[in-house]
C-alpha positions as CSV (number, residue, x, y, z in Angstrom):
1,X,36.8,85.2,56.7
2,X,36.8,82.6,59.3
3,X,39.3,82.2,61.5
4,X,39.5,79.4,64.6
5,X,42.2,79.2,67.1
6,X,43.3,78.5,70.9
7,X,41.1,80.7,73.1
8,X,43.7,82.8,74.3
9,X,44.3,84.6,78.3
10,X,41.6,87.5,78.7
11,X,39.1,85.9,76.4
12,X,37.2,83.7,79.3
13,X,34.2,86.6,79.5
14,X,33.8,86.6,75.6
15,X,33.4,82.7,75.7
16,X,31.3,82.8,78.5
17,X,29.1,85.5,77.0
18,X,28.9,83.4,73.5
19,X,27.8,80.3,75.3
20,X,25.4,82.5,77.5
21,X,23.2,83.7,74.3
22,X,23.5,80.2,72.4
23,X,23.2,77.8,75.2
24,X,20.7,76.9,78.1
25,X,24.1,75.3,80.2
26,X,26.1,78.0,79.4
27,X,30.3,78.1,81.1
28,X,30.9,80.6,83.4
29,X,34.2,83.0,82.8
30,X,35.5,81.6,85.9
31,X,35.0,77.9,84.8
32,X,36.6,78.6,81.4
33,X,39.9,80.5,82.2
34,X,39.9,77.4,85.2
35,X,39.1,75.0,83.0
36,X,41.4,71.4,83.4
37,X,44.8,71.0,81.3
38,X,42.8,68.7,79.2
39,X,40.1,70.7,77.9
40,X,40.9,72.4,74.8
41,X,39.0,75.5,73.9
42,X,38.6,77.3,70.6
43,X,37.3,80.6,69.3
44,X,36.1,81.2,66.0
45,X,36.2,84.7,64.7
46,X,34.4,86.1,61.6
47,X,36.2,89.1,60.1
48,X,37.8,89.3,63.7
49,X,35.0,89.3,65.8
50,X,34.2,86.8,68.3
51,X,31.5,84.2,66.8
52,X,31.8,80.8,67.9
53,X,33.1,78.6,70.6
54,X,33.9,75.0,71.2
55,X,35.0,73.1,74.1
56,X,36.3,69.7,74.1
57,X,37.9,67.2,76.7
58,X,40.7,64.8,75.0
59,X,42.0,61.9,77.0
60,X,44.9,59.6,75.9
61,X,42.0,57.5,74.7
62,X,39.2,59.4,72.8
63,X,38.2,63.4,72.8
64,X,34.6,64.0,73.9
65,X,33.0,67.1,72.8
66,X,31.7,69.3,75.9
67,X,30.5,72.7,74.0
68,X,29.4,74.2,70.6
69,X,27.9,77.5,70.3
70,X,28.1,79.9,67.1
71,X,25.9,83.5,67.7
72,X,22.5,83.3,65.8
73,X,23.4,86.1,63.3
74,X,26.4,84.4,62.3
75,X,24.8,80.4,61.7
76,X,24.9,79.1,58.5
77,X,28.4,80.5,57.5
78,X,30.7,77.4,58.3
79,X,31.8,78.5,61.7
80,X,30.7,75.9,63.5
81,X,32.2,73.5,60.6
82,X,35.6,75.2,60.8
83,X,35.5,75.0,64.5
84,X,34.9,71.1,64.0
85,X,37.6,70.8,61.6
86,X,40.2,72.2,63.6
87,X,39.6,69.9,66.8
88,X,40.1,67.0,64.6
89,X,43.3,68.3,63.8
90,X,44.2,68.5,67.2
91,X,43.1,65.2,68.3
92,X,46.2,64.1,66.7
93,X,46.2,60.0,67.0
94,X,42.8,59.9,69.0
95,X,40.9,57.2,68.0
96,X,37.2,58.3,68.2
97,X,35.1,61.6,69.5
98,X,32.0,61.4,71.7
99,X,29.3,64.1,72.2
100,X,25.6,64.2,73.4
101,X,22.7,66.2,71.6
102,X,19.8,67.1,72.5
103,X,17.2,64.9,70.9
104,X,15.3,67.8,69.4
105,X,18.2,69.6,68.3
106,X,17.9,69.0,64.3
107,X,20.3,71.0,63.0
108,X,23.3,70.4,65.4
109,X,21.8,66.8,64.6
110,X,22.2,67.4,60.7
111,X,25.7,68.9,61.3
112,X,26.8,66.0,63.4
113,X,26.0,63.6,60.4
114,X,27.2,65.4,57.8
115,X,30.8,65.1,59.5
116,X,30.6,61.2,60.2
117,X,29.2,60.9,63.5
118,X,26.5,58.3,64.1
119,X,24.0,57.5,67.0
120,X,25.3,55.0,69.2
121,X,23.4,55.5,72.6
122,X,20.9,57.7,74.3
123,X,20.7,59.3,77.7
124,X,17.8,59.4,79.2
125,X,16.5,62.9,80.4
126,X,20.2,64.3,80.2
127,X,18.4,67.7,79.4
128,X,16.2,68.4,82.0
129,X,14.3,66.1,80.9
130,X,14.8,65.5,77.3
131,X,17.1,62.8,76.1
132,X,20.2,63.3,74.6
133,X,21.6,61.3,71.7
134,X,24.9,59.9,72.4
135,X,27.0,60.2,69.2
136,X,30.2,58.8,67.9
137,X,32.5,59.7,65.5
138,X,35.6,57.6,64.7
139,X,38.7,59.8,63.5
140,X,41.3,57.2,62.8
C-alpha cells in the first residue's frame, strides 16, 4: 500500500538519505527541514516504509517541480505516480507546473508524458553538462 503525505518534523535525514541514493544533486537534512514556506515536500511510504520523495516550489502563479526520487527496489510500483498525483491536488487553482529533466533521463521522461507534460524549452548544460529539458504541464 502506498501512502503519500506532508514530510512531517524529524523526517529531514530520511529525505535527505532518499535523495542521496537516487539523485546526483541530492538535499541536505539541513536544507530540507530549512527549506522556504513555499516549498512543499512529500513522502511516499510503501507498507510504511520511507520510499519516495518529492519537492516542489508553488508560487501564487505556477508550482515548479524541484525534486523526484523513489529508492531503486521500490520503482515501478506507482510511487512516484502517487507522489505526482498528490501535488496536483495541492496546487489547488495553479495554473500550470514547470520541471527540468535531464535529457537522457528516459524513464522520468516517459513518466512526465504520460501525466500531460510536454517539452517546451531546453537548458543548456544544466547538468554538468548535459541539457535539461524544460517541461510543462498545464493543471487548469
Amino acid at each position: 500500500m502506498i501512502e503519500v503525505r506532508p514530510l512531517r518534523e524529524g523526517e529531514a535525514l530520511a529525505a535527505s538519505e532518499i535523495e542521496k541514493e537516487c539523485l546526483s544533486t541530492a538535499w541536505s537534512e539541513g536544507q530540507i527541514r530549512d527549506r522556504s514556506p513555499e516549498t512543499v515536500y512529500l513522502l511516499a511510504l510503501v507498507d510504511g516504509i520511507p520510499a519516495g520523495i518529492l519537492s516542489a516550489s508553488l508560487s501564487l502563479y505556477d508550482g515548479e517541480l524541484l525534486n523526484i526520487a523513489v529508492l531503486p527496489d521500490l520503482r515501478g510500483r506507482g510511487v512516484a505516480q502517487a507522489l505526482l498525483e498528490e501535488l496536483y491536488t495541492r496546487m489547488q487553482g495553479l495554473p500550470e507546473l514547470f520541471l527540468e529533466v535531464a535529457e537522457s533521463n528516459l524513464p522520468a521522461q516517459r513518466l512526465y508524458e504520460k501525466n500531460g507534460f510536454s517539452v517546451v524549452g531546453r537548458r543548456k548544460g544544466f547538468y554538468g553538462g548535459e541539457d535539461a529539458l524544460v517541461m510543462r504541464k498545464q493543471i487548469c
